[in-house]
C-alpha positions as a Markdown table, in Angstrom:
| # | Residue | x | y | z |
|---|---|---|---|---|
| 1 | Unk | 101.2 | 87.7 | -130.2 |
| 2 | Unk | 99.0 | 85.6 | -128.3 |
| 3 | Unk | 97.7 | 83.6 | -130.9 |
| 4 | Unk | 101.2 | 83.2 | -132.7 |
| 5 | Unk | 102.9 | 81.8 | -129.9 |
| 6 | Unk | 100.1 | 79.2 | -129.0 |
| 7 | Unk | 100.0 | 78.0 | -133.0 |
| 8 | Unk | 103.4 | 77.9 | -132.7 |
| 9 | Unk | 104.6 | 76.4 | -129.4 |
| 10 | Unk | 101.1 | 75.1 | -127.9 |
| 11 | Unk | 100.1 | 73.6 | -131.2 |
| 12 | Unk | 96.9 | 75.8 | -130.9 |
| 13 | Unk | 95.7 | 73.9 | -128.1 |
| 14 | Unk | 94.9 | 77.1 | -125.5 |
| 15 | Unk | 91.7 | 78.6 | -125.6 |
| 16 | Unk | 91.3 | 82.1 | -126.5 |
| 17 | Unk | 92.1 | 84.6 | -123.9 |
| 18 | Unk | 91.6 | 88.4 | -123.9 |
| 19 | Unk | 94.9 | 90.4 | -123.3 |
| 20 | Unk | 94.4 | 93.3 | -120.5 |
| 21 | Unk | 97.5 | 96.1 | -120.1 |
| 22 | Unk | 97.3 | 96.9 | -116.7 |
| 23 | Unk | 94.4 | 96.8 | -114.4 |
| 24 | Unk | 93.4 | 95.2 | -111.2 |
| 25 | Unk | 95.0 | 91.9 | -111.7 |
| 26 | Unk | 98.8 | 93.0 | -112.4 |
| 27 | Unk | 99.3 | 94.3 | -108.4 |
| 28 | Unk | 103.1 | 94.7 | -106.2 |
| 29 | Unk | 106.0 | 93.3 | -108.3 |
| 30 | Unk | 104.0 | 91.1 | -110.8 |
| 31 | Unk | 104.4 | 91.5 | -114.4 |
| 32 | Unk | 101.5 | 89.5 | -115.2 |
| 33 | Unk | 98.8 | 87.5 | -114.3 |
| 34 | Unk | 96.6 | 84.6 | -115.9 |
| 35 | Unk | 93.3 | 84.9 | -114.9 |
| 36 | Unk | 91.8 | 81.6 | -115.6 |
| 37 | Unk | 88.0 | 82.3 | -114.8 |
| 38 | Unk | 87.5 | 85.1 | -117.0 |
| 39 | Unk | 90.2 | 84.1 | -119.8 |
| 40 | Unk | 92.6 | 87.1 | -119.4 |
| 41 | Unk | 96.0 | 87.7 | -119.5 |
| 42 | Unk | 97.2 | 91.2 | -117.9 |
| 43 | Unk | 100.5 | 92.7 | -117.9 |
| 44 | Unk | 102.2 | 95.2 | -116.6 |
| 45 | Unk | 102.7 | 98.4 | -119.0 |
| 46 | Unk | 106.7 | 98.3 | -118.6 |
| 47 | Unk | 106.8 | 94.8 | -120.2 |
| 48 | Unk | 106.2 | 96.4 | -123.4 |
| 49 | Unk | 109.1 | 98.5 | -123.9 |
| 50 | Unk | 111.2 | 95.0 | -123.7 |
| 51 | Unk | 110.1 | 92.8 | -126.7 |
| 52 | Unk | 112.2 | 89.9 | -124.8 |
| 53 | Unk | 110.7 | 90.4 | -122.1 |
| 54 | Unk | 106.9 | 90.3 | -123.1 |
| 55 | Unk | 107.5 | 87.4 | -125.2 |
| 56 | Unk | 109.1 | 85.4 | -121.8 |
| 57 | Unk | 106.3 | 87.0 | -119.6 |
| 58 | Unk | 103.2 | 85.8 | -122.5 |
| 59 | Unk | 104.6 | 82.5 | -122.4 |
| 60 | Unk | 104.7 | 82.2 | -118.6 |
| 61 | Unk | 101.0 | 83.4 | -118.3 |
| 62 | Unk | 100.5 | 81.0 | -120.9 |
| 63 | Unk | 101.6 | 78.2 | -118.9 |
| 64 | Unk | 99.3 | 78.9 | -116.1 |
| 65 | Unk | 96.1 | 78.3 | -118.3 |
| 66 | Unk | 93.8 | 75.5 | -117.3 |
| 67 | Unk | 94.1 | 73.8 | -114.3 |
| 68 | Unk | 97.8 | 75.2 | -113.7 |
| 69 | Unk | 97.3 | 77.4 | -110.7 |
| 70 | Unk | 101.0 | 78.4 | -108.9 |
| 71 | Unk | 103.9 | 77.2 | -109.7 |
| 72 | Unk | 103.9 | 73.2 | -109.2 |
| 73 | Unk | 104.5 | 70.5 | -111.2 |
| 74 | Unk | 102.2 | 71.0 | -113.7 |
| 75 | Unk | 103.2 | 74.2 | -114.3 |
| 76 | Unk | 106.9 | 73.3 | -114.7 |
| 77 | Unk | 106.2 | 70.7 | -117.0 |
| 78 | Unk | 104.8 | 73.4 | -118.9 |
| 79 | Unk | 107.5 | 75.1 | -119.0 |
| 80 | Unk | 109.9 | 72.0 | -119.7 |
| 81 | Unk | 107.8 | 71.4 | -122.6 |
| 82 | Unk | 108.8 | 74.9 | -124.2 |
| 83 | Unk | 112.5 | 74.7 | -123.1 |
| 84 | Unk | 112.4 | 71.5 | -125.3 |
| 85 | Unk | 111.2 | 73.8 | -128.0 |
| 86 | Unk | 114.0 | 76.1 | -127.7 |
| 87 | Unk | 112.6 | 79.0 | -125.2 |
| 88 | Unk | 115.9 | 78.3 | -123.5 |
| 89 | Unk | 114.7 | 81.5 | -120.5 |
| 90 | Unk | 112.5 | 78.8 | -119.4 |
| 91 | Unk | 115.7 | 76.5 | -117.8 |
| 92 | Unk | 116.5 | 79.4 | -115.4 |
| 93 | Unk | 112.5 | 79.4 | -114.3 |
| 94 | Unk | 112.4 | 75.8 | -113.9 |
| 95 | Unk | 115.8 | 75.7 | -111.8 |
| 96 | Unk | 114.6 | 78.7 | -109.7 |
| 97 | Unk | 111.2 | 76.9 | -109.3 |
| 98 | Unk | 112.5 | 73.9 | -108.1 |
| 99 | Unk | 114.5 | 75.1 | -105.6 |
| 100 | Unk | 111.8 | 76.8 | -103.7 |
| 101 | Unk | 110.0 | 73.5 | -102.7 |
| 102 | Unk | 106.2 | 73.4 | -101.9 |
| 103 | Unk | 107.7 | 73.3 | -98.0 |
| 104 | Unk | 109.5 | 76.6 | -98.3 |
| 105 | Unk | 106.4 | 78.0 | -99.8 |
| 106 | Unk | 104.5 | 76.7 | -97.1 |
| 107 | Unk | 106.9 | 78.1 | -94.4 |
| 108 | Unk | 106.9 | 81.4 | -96.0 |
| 109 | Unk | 103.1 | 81.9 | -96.6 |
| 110 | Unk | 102.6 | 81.2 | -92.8 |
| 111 | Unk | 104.9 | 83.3 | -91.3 |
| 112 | Unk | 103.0 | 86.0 | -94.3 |
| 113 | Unk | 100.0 | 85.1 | -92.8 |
| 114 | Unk | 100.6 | 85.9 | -89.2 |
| 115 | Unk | 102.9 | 89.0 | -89.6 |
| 116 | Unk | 99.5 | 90.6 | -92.3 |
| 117 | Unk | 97.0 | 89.2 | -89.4 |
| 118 | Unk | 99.1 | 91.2 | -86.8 |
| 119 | Unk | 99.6 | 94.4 | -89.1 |
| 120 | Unk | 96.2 | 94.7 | -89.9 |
| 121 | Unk | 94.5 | 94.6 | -86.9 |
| 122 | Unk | 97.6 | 96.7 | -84.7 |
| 123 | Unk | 97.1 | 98.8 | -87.7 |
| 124 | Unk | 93.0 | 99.1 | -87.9 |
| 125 | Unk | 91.7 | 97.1 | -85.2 |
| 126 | Unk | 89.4 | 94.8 | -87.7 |
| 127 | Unk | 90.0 | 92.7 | -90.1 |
| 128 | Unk | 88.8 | 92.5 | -94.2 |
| 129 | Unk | 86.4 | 89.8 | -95.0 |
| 130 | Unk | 88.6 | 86.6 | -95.7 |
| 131 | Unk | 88.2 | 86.3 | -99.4 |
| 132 | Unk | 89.4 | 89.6 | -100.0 |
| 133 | Unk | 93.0 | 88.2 | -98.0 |
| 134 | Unk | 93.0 | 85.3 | -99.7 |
| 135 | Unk | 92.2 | 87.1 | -103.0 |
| 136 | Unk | 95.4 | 89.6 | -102.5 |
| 137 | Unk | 97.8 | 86.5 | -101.3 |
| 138 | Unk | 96.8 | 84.7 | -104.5 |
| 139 | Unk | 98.0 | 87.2 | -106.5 |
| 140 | Unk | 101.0 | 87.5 | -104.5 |
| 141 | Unk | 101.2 | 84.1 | -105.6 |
| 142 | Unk | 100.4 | 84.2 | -108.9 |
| 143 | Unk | 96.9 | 82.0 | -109.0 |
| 144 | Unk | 93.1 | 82.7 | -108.7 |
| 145 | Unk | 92.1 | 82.4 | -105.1 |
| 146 | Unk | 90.4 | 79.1 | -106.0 |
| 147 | Unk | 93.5 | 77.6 | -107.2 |
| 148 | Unk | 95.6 | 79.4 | -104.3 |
| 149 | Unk | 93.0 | 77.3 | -101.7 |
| 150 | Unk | 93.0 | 74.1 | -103.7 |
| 151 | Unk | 96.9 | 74.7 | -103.4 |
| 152 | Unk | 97.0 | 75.7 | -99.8 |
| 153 | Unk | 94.0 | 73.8 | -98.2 |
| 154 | Unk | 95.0 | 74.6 | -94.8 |
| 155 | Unk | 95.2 | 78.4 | -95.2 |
| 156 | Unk | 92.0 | 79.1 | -93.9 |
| 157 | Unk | 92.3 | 77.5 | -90.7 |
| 158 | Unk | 96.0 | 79.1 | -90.4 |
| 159 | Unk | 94.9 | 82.8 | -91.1 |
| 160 | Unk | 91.4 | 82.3 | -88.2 |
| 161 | Unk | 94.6 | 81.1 | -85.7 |
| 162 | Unk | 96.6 | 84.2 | -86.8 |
| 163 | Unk | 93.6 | 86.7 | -86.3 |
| 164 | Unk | 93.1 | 84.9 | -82.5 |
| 165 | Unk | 96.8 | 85.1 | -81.8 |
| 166 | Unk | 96.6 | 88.9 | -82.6 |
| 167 | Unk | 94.0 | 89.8 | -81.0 |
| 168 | Unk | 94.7 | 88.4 | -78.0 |
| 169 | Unk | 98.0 | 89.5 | -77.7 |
| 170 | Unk | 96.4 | 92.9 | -78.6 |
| 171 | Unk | 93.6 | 92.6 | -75.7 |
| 172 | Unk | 96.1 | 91.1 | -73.4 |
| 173 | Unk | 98.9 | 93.6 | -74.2 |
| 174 | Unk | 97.2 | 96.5 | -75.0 |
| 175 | Unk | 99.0 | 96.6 | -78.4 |
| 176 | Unk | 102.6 | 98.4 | -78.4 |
| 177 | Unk | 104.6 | 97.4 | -81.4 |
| 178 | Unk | 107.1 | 96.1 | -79.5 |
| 179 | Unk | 104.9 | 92.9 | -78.2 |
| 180 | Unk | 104.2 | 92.8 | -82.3 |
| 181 | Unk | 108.0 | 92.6 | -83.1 |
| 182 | Unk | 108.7 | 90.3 | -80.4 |
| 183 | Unk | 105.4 | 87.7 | -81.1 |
| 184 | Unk | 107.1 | 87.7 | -85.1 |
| 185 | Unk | 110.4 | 86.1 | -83.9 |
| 186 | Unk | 109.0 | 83.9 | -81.7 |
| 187 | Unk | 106.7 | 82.5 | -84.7 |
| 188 | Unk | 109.3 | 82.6 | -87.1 |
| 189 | Unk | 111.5 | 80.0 | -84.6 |
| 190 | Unk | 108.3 | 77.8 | -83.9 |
| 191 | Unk | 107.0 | 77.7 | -87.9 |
């Protein structure tokens, strides 16, 4: 499938890559994942019972390859470039893209940030390394941590403020979910 639909609609352009069912890389709600480092595509097992569906999903993943981490312009272009070859499915994406601006994303993934920074360490008092967080919000986000940073440069100094913030409302607190609700609306006015 995968090298049908980049003859036909990529003009044979895309590399190679291996296709994975399952796995590490298809995590939460995704249905796929391009993994541009080590040239795989996963997908999710269910997507194969829906031939629509895999074909829209193979062609998404597809977009992503190269230097199209996320969803940004690139990628939408990308996809503009197939609705213009009749994959109409790719006009609802593009709408739907557009319409969550780079500033909602932004707004979104900090508020994710400091509500995971305070769950984690109410929840085991220490936090993973950073690349492993950064590693799972990526996915989240559909792109290899490296294209999630170059996306998202000022994530790393945003997630060391979240982990002070918790613990020192933990230290100064003594924990209590109820300081952890309350701190979450208060960020979620002042983001």
């Amino acid at each position: 499938m995968f090298r049908d639909l980049n003859k036909r609609l990529f003009k044979g352009k895309l590399p190679d890559y291996r296709i994975r069912i399952g796995g590490r890389s298809v995590v939460g709600n995704l249905s796929g994942f391009c993994d541009n480092e080590r040239r795989t595509i996963s997908l999710a097992p269910e997507v194969l019972s829906n031939e629509k569906r895999l074909h829209e999903i193979m062609l998404h993943e597809m977009c992503h390859i190269g230097k199209c981490d996320g969803h940004g312009k690139p990628f939408i272009l990308k996809l503009q470039r197939l609705l213009s070859q009749g994959e109409t499915w790719a006009k609802e994406e593009i709408d739907r893209l557009e319409q969550f601006s780079y500033n909602d994303q932004t707004r979104n993934l900090g508020n994710e940030l400091d509500d995971c920074a305070l769950e984690w360490f109410f929840e085991k008092t220490r936090f993973p390394p950073c690349n492993k967080v950064f590693s799972m919000f990526a996915h989240n986000y559909g792109c290899s941590r490296r294209g999630f940073l170059r996306t998202y440069p000022w994530v790393r100094s945003r997630w060391m403020r979240a982990k002070n913030e918790a613990k020192s409302l933990y230290t100064a607190h003594e924990g209590g979910l109820e300081k952890l609700d309350r701190l979450r609306k208060t960020q979620r006015r002042g983001v």
